[in-house]
C-alpha beads as a LAMMPS data file, in Angstrom:
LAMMPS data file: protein, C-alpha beads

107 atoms
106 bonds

1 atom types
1 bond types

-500.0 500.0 xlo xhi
-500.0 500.0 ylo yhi
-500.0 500.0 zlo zhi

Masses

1 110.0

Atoms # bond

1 1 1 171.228 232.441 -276.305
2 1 1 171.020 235.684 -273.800
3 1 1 174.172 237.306 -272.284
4 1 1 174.739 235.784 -269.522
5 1 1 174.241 237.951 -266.256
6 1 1 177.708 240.013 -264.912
7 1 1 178.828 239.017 -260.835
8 1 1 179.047 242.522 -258.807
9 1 1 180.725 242.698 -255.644
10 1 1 181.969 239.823 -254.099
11 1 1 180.028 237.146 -256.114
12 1 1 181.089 234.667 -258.635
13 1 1 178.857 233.114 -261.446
14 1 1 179.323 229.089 -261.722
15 1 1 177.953 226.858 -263.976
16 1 1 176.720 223.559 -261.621
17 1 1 177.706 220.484 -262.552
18 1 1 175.105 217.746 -262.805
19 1 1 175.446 214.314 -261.039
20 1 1 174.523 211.095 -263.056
21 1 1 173.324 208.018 -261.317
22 1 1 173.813 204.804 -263.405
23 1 1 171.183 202.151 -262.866
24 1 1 170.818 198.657 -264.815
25 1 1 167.205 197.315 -264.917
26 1 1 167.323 193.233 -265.487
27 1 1 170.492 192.458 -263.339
28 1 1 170.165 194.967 -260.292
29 1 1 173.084 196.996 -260.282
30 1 1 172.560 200.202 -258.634
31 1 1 175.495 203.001 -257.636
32 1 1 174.497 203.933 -253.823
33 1 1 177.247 205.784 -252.682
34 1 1 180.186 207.204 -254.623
35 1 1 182.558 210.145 -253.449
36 1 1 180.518 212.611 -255.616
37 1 1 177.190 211.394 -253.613
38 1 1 178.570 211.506 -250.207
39 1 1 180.047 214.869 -251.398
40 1 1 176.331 215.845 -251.608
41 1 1 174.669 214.733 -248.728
42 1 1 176.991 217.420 -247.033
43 1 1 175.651 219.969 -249.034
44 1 1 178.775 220.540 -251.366
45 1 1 178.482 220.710 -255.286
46 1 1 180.718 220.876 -257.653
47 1 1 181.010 223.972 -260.577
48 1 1 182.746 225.422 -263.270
49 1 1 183.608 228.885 -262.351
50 1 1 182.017 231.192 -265.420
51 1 1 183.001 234.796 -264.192
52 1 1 184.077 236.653 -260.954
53 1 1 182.776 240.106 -259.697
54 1 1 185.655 242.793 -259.300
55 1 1 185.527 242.530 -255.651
56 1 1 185.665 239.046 -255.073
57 1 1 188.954 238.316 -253.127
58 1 1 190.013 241.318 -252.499
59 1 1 188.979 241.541 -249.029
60 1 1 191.066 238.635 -248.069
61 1 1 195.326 238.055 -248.263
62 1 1 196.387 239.953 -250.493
63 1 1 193.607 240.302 -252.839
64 1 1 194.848 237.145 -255.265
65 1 1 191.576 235.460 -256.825
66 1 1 191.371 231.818 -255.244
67 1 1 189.941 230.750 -258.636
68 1 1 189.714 231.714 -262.064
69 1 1 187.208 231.219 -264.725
70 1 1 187.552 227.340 -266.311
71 1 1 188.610 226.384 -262.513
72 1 1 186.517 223.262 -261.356
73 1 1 185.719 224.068 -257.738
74 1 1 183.240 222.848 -255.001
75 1 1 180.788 224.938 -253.248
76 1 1 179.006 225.112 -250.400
77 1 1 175.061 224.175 -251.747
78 1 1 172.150 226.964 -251.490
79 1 1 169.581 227.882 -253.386
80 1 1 169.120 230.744 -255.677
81 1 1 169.960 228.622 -259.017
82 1 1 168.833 229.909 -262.442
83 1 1 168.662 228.630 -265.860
84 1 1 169.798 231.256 -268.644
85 1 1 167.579 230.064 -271.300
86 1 1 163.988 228.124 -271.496
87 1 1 164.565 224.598 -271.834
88 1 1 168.582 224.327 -271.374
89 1 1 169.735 221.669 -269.361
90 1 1 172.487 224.356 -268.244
91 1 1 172.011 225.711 -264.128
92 1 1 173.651 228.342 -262.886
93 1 1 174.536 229.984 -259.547
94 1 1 175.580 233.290 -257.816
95 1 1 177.956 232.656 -254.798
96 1 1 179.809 234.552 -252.363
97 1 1 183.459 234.219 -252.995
98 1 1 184.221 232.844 -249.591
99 1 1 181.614 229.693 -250.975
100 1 1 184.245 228.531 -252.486
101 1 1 185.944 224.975 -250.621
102 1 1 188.564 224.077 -252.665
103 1 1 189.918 223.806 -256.228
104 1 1 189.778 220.893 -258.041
105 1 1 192.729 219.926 -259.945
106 1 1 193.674 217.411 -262.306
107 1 1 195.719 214.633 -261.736

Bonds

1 1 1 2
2 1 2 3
3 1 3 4
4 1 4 5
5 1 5 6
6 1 6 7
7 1 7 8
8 1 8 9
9 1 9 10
10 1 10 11
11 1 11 12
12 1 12 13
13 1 13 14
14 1 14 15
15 1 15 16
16 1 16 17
17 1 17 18
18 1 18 19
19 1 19 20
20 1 20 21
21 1 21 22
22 1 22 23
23 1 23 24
24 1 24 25
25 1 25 26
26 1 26 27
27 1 27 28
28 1 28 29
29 1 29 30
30 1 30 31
31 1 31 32
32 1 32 33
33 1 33 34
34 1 34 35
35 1 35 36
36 1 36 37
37 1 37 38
38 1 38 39
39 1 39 40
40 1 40 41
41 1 41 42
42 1 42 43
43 1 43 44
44 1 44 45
45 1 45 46
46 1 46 47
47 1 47 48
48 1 48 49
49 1 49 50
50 1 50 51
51 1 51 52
52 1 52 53
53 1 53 54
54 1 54 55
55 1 55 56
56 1 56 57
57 1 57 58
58 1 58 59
59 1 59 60
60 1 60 61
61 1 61 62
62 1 62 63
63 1 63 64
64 1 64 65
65 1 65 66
66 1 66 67
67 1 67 68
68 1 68 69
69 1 69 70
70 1 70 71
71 1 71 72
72 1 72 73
73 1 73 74
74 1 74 75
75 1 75 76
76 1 76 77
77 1 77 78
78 1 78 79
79 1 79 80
80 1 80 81
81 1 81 82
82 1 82 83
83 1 83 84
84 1 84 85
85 1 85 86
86 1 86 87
87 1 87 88
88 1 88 89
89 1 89 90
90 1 90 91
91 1 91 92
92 1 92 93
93 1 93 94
94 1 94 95
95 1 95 96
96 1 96 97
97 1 97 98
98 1 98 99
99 1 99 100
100 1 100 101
101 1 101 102
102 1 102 103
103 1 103 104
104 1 104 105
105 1 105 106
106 1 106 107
């Protein structure tokens, strides 16, 4: 597996997360709207944060990372994705840090 690339600057590497869809054929049971989709149709996706540059943050309060590598997050949605190896089902993503909505924690 290649090294996966190094953020500069402000940017953040996150790995995206991919969205299942769960459909029955026989008895019709199809999932049309769920928190995750709706979530999507504004253009929001969620990630795992992989790695932040050394800049990101520090232009804003008092320099504290919003999120930290493991951290669940959703992003604002944009193009620009990559895969790191031919054939992985793994997508990945440089962001700005300020692409970052909000944390997700666990309950």
């Amino acid at each position: 597996m290649k090294k996966l690339p190094r953020p500069c600057g402000h940017y953040l590497l996150v790995k995206l997360k991919k969205v299942e869809t769960t459909q029955k054929v026989g008895s019709i049971i199809v999932e049309w709207e769920s928190d995750k989709n709706k979530a999507l149709q504004r253009g929001e996706q969620e990630a795992t944060v992989i790695a932040l540059g050394r800049h990101a943050y520090k232009d804003i309060h008092d320099g504290t990372p919003e999120c930290k590598p493991g951290d669940l997050v959703f992003i604002r949605r944009y193009n620009g994705i990559f895969k790191n190896e031919e054939g992985s089902e793994d997508t990945y993503q440089f962001i700005n840090d300020d692409d970052v909505i909000a944390v997700i924690e666990e309950a």
